[in-house]
C-alpha positions, 0 to 999 in steps of 0.5 A: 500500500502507498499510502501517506502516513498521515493519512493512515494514520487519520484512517486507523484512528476512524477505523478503531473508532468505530470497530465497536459499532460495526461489530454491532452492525454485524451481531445484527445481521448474524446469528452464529458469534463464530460467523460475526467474528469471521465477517468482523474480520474480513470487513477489517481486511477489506477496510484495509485494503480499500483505505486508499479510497476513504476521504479524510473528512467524510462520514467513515460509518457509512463508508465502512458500514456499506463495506460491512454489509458487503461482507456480510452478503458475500458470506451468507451466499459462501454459507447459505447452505449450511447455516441459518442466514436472512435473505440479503433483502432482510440484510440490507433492510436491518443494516439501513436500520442500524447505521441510521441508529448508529450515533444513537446506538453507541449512545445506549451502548455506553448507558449500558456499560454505565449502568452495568458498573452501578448494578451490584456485584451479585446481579452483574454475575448473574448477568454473565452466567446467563449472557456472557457464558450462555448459561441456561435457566436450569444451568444457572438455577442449579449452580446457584442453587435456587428454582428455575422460576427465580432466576426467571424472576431475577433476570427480568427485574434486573432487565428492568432496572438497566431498561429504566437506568438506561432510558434515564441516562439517555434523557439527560443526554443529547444524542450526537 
């Protein structure tokens, strides 16, 4: 790549930026993880090898995000076969959908994180149990013990609480 420094420079800053957001475009459009981490990778490698063609200036999340989109076509036509897939209409119908809620989007993402730290420790382990390692209801329930119809019930009040700390959140601040 012939590429001025500076100017790589100014796209690795947009392209770091933005890597949170388009790994959200992409659990949007994907179901499988492994599936999102591959098309998280190869829109890396293809934003790289079209760097020379960003402007300095212009809106980076919708250049990247189209790029993004493109990925995720060409794997789910690699992958249509054996794996559950949209169909690319669906695709590009939630994909216009998440790069217009994009600011708004990262917005929410950051009231989350926010009120995440504010949940106690208890909820906040029980939250990784269930969504970080993929637990299961009956899973979580035996290994704390407790009935099924509990950590149901636990689950969804803490839900609730992120819900009403998150829209707080978001109501005092301007989107950008």
């Amino acid at each position: 790549m012939n590429y001025n420094p500076d100017r790589l420079e100014d796209f690795m800053r947009e392209l770091t930026r933005h890597q949170s957001r388009l790994r959200g475009l992409l659990r949007c459009l994907l179901f499988d993880a492994a599936d999102i981490e591959d098309v998280w990778q190869d829109t890396n490698v293809m934003l790289l090898r079209k760097a020379e063609e960003f402007q300095v200036g212009t809106n980076f999340w919708a250049w990247a995000s189209t790029v993004a989109r493109f990925q995720v076509l060409t794997y789910c036509k690699t992958k249509g076969r054996d794996r559950l897939v949209f169909q690319s209409g669906v695709i590009d119908l939630i994909a216009e959908d998440v790069i217009q809620l994009g600011d708004e989007i990262d917005v929410r993402r950051d009231a989350l994180q926010e009120c995440l730290q504010k949940l106690p420790s208890p909820q906040r382990q029980l939250l990784e149990i269930r969504y970080g390692a993929g637990s299961s209801l009956p899973q979580i329930a035996e290994q704390v013990n407790r009935p099924v119809g509990s950590i149901r019930q636990t689950l969804y009040r803490i839900r609730e609480a992120l819900l009403v700390c998150i829209e707080r959140r978001i109501s005092t601040e301007p989107l950008l």
